[in-house]
C-alpha angles and dihedrals in degrees: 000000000000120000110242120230114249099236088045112142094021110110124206118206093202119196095159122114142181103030125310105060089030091055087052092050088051109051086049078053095060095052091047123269114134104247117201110201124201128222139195102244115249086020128038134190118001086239093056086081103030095112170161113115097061125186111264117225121218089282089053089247113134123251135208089269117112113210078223092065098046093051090058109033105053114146096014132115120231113231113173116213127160096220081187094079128068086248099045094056093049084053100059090044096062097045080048080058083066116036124084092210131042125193133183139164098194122149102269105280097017088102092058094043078063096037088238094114121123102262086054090052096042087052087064095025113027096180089051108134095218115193138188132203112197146155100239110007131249105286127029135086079287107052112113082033103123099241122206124176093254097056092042092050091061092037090053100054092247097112085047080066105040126070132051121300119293090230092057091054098273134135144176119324138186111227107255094260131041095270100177098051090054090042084048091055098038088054084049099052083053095050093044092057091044091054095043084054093057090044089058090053097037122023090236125109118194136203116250108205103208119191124185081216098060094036084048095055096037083053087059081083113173085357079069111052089039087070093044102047098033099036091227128116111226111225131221105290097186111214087319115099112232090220113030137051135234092023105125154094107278122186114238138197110306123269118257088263085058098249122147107259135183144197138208114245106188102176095183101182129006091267094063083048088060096049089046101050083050092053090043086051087244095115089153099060090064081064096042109111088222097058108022095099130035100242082059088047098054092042094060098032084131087063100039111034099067094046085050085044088059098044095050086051091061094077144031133267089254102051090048099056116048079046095062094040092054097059095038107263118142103242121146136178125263090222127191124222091265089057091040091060108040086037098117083227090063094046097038094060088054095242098149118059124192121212146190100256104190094223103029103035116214114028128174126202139156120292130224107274094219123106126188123178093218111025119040138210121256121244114200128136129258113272093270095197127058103244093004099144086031089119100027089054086048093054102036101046102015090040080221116168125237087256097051092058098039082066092057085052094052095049085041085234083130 
């Protein structure tokens, strides 16, 4: 018998687009909700045009699939619906008759202006989980404010913290990738759940009101506390740890194509010092007084970092590294996208999926990290045309006739 998905029979009306509320509807994909996605029709999702790269077809010419778009719709069907329009917005109401989730990243009113707003749904559903992604939340000074990851990531101290240390010529930096969009839909996938569980018990579903900016100040973790309960605001450290040494980025000897390279040391007690020094050939600066505890170590980081800077240039990444693993001292690679993904970890763990693209044959992205023993994730690939279970979604949860929805087609309403 087939194992059943964990999230099989809840339905997700998704009129999210660009990261945030996408990267929540696809993670209840993977676990199994059916998860309808509306579109604008004629052009989609933001993200269906942010390229290059786009996706190449079987005669190496590029489609209208961003790489962008696939990374964030897996598992989800494409319904296209002007919720502009009178009929557009009925539309949406009575699929919102039947969902058990709905999840939307509009500017703060615009729902209402469209009588799609949580207190419009509820009167029609009332265990609809409602949720909304926005920058700023719906209440606050803010909170008509537009939000987007990079501004929310200064805003919300995360770029004070990140980047190399003011007084070796850093500033402030974003994190490669838009961290507090993905932290936003992750927290909302949580709440979601959360919320689905207390409709069950109860019949009442309930609005979560989800901001970037909250999700971007609860994510300064212990960085956080630190402030509040010290009073002191931590400054940017760079790869370097403030309070133990070695902990850092060192550049090691170049790659065979003669490119600089670089490994993680992460000597976490005095022991692990010592096992390093023997495998650096530097037995004697585990005994040196300066240098024996980690206090001392941090207190002289001027004197021993550079003489630990010239060994770990002596020899490659790959000699390094086997070496340190092999006597116990956290060390780790600085990989780029082209290692991650050929690293046997990484494919061992299945993280990257390949598909059959119908235009492009054979496509591999990255798969859903979750794994659970008896309900598996779903693996199906992102709707690749706009509007392409527009019908099917009409017919199967709506029981419309062809006719009916003929009739959407001719006014361009679908």
């Amino acid at each position: 018998m087939e194992r059943m998905n964990a999230l099989d029979g809840i339905r997700v009306l998704d009129l999210s687009r660009v990261l945030a509320g996408p990267w929540c509807t696809q993670t209840l994909a993977d676990l199994g909700a059916d998860v309808i996605k509306i579109e604008r029709p004629g052009t989609g999702d933001d993200t269906r045009t942010w390229g290059p790269p786009f996706l190449k077809d079987r005669a190496g010419e590029d489609t209208a699939e961003a790489a962008y778009y696939l990374g964030t719709n897996r598992n989800k069907r494409s319904v296209t619906c002007d919720i502009a329009r009178p009929e557009g917005q009925a539309l949406i109401r009575e699929l919102a008759q039947h969902c058990q989730v709905f999840v939307e990243n509009f500017k703060v009113g615009d729902m209402a202006r469209y009588g799609l707003d949580y207190e419009a749904l509820r009167a029609i559903n009332p265990r609809i989980v409602y949720c909304s992604v926005t920058g700023f939340g719906q209440t606050g000074p803010y909170r008509e404010r537009a939000g987007y990851d990079y501004a929310i990531q200064g805003m919300g101290g995360l770029m004070s913290i990140t980047g190399e240390r003011d007084d070796l010529g850093g500033g402030p930096q974003k994190v490669g990738v838009a961290v507090a969009d993905l932290f936003t839909g992750m927290y909302s996938a949580v709440g979601i759940l959360a919320a689905l569980r207390h409709a069950e018990r109860t019949g009442e579903g309930q609005h979560l009101d989800m901001a970037l900016l909250d999700t971007q100040v609860a994510m300064l973790a212990n960085l956080g506390a630190n402030y509040l309960v010290s009073g002191k605001a931590p400054g940017r450290a760079g790869n370097a740890h403030q309070n133990i040494v070695p902990y850092q980025v060192f550049e090691v000897a170049p790659a065979a194509d003669g490119s600089k390279d670089h490994i993680i040391l992460a000597v976490g007690n005095d022991g692990q010092f010592a096992k390093f020094c023997q495998v650096a050939g530097r037995p004697e600066l585990a005994g040196d007084p300066r240098f024996a505890k980690n206090q001392d170590r941090v207190r002289n980081r001027a004197v021993l970092v550079p003489l630990l800077e010239e060994v770990m240039k002596t020899r490659r990444k790959y000699d390094w590294l086997p070496a340190l693993e092999a006597a116990k001292v956290p060390c780790g690679a600085i990989n780029n996208l082209a290692e991650v993904f050929a690293d046997p970890q990484v494919r061992g763990r299945g993280m990257v999926h390949r598909w059959d693209h119908p235009l492009a044959g054979a496509l591999d992205l990255v798969a859903s990290p979750l794994k659970l023993s008896g309900t598996p994730v779903r693996t199906d690939i992102p709707p690749p045309l706009l509007g392409q279970h527009t019908g099917q979604v009409l017919a199967e949860v709506l029981g419309w006739d062809a006719g009916r929805i003929a009739a959407l087609r001719a006014q361009e309403v679908i």
